[in-house]
C-alpha positions as CSV (number, residue, x, y, z in Angstrom):
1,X,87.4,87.1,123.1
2,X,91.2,86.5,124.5
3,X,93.6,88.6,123.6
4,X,95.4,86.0,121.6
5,X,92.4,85.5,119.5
6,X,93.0,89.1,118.9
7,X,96.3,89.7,118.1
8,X,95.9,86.4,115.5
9,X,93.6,88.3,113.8
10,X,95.5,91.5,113.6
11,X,98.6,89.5,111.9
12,X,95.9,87.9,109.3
13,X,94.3,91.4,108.7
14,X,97.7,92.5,108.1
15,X,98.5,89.4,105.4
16,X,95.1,89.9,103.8
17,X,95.8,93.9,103.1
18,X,99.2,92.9,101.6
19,X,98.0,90.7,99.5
20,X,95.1,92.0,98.5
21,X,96.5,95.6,97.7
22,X,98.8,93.6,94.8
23,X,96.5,91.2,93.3
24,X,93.1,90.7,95.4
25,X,92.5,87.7,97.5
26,X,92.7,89.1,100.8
27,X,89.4,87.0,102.0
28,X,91.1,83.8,101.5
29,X,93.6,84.8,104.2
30,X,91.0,86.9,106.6
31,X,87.7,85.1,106.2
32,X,88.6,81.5,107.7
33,X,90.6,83.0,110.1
34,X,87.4,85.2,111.2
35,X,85.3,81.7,110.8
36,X,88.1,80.2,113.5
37,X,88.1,82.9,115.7
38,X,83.8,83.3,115.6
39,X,82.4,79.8,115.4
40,X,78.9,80.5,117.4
41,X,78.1,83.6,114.9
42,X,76.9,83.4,111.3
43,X,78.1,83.5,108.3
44,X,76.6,86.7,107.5
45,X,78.6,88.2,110.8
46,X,81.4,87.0,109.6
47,X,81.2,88.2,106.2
48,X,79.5,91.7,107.6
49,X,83.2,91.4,110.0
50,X,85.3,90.6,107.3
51,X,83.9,93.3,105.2
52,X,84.7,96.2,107.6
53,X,87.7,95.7,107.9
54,X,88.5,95.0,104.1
55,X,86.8,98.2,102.8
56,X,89.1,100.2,104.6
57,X,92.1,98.4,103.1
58,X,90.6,98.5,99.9
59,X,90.3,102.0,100.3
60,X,93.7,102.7,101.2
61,X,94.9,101.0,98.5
62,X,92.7,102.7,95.7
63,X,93.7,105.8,97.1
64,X,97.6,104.9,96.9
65,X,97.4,103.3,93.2
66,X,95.6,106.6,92.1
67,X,98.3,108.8,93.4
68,X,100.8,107.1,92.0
69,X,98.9,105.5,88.7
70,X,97.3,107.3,86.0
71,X,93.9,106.4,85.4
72,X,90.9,107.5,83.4
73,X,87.8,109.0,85.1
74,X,85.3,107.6,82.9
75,X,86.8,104.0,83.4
76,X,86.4,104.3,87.0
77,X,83.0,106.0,87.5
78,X,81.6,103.6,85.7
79,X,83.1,100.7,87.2
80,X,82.3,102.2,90.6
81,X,78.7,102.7,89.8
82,X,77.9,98.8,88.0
83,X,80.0,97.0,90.8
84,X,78.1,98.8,93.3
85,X,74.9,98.3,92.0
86,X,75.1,95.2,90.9
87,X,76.9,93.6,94.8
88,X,73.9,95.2,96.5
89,X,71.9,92.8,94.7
90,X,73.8,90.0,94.9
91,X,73.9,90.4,98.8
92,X,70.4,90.7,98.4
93,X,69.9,87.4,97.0
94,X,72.7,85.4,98.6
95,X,70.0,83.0,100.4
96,X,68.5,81.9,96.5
97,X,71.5,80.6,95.3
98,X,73.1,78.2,96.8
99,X,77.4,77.7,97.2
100,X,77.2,74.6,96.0
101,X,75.7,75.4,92.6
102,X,78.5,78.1,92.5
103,X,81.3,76.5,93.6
104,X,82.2,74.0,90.5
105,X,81.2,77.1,88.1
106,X,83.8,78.9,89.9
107,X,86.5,76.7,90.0
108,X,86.2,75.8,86.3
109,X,86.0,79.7,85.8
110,X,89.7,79.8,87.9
111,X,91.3,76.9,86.3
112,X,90.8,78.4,82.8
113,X,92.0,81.7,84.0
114,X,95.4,80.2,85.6
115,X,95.9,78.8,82.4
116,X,95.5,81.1,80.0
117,X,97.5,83.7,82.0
118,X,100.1,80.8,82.1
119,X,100.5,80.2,78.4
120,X,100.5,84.2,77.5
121,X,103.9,85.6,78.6
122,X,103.1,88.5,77.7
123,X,99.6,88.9,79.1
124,X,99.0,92.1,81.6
125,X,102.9,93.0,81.0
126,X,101.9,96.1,78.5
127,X,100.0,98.6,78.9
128,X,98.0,100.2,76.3
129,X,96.9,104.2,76.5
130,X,93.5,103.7,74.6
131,X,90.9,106.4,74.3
132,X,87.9,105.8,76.8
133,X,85.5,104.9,73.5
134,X,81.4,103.8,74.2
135,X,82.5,100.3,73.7
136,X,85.5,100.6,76.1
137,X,83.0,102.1,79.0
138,X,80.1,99.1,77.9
139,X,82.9,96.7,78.3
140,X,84.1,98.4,81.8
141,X,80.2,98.9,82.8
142,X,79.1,94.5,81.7
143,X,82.8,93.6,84.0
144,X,81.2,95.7,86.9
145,X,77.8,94.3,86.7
146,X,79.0,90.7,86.3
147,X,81.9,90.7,88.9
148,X,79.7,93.1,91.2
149,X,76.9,90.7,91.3
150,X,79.2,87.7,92.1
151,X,80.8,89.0,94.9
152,X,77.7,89.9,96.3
153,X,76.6,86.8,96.4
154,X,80.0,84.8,96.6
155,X,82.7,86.8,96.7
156,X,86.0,84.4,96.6
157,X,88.2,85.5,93.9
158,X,86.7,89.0,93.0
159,X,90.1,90.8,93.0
160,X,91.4,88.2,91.0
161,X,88.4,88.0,88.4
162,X,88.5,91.7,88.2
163,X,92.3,92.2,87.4
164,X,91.8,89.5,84.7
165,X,88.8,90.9,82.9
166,X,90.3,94.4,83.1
167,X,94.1,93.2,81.3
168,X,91.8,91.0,78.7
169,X,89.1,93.5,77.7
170,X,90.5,96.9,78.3
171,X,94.0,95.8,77.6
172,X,95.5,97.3,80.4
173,X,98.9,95.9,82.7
174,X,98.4,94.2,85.4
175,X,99.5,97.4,87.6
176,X,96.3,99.3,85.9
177,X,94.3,96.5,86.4
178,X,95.2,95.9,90.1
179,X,94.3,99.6,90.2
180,X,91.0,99.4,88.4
181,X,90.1,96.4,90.9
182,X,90.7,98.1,93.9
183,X,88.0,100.9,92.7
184,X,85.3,97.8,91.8
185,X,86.5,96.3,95.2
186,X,86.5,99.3,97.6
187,X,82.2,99.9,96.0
188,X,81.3,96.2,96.3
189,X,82.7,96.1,99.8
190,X,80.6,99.6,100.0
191,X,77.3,97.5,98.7
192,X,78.0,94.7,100.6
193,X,78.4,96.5,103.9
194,X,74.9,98.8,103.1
195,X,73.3,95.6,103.1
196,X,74.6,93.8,106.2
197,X,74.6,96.9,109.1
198,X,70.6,97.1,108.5
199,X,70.3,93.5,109.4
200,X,72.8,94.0,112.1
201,X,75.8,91.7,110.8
202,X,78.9,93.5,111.7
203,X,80.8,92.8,114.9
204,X,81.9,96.9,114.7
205,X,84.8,96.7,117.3
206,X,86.8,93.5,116.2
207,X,86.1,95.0,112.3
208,X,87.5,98.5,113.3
209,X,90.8,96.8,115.0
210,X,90.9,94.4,112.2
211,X,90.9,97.3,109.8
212,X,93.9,99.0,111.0
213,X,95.6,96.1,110.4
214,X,94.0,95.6,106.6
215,X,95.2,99.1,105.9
216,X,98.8,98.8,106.9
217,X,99.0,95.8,105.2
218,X,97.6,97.3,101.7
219,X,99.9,100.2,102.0
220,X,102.9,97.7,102.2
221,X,101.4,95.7,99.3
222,X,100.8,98.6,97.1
223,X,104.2,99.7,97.5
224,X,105.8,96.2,96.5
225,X,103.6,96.1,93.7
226,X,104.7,99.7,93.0
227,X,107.9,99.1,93.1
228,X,108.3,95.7,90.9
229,X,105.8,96.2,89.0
230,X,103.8,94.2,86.7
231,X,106.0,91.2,86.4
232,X,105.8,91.2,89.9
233,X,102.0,91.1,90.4
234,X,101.5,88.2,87.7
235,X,103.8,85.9,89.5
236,X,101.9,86.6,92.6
237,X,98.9,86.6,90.9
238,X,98.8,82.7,89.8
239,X,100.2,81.9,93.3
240,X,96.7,83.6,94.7
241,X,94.8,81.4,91.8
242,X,96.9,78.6,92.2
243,X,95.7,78.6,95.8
244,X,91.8,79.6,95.3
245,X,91.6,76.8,92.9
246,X,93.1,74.2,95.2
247,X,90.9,75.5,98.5
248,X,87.5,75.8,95.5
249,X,88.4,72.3,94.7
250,X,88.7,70.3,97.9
251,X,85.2,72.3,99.4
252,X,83.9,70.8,96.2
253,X,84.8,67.1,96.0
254,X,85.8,66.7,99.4
């Protein structure tokens, strides 16, 4: 690989941690341009790739949001644990289902998202200190599972499907949420990655360069989203779904 191939991927890698750190996302940015740079390997390499060098992003990013954020313990262990869980086995069966019986799901799934987010002003702009109740962890736990699972086996959009189910279920901001997601985020990468190093998916060298990359990236993005807060992150957020649902759509009628 040329040196120009390299550096291209470094300045993506850097995008993709930005963006990712605030609202999620960051594959739409760094998976095509692994696909461009990679064309003779798989789509599990690139994936395996992509996913190296977004856990240590992700990472970074959690780490930041839960110095600076408060969060509850309870809330995130058992995110961590259903998302973690629940990706491995999605990974697992990402040759049953096929894209194109997810795709149209997911797009509708998007459109109706962008929209309602649209319409409420005031959704994900106040945050509510709530006591971690049973029903409050089942709901954290059944967001895990499902969103877990689906990036497993999919995976475009997770950030975004996690900040959305976290604001609407466990009425949080969307600087909690974009908190909570990097914890789901950081384990499914985790699950995802425990799945494709056995089967020997991951191209470890161009993954570790893209990674350093991915993490300086997410510590800029975290500190924007930091800084300007939650207003900030829902503009930025139905640009991202703005975007995912244009790309969803012309892989699925064109």
């Amino acid at each position: 690989m040329d040196m120009d191939t390299i550096l291209s991927l470094v300045f993506f890698a850097f995008c993709a941690g930005a963006i990712d750190a605030a609202v999620g996302g960051g594959g739409l940015i760094q998976i095509p341009a692994l696909m461009g740079a990679l064309p003779h390997y798989s789509t599990a390499t690139v994936f395996g790739t992509n996913k190296v060098a977004s856990i240590c992003g992700t990472a970074s990013a959690a780490f930041s949001y839960m110095r600076k954020v408060k969060l509850q313990w309870k809330l995130l262990a058992v995110i961590a644990v259903t998302a973690c869980i629940s990706s491995f086995g999605g990974a697992a069966c990402v040759s049953m289902i096929p894209q194109e019986i997810l795709r149209p799901f997911v797009l509708f799934m998007l459109i109706v998202i962008a929209i309602y987010t649209f319409m409420k002003k005031q959704f994900g702009q106040v945050h509510f200190q709530q006591e971690v109740t049973n029903k409050v962890l089942l709901l954290a736990g059944l967001g895990g599972l499902l969103i877990g699972f689906y990036d497993g086996i999919f995976g475009p959009g997770t950030g975004s499907f996690f900040i959305f189910y976290f604001i609407r279920y466990l009425k949080v901001d969307f600087l909690h949420a974009s908190a909570l997601s990097k914890i789901g985020n950081f384990m499914t990468n985790f699950a995802a990655l425990s799945f494709f190093i056995p089967t020997g998916h991951v191209l470890f060298q161009l993954g570790l360069i893209m990674a350093v990359a991915n993490v300086a990236g997410s510590l800029v993005g975290v500190k924007m989203a930091l800084k300007y807060g939650s207003g900030f992150i829902r503009i930025i957020f139905l640009i991202l779904v703005s975007i995912l649902i244009c790309k969803l759509a012309y892989q699925t009628f064109f």
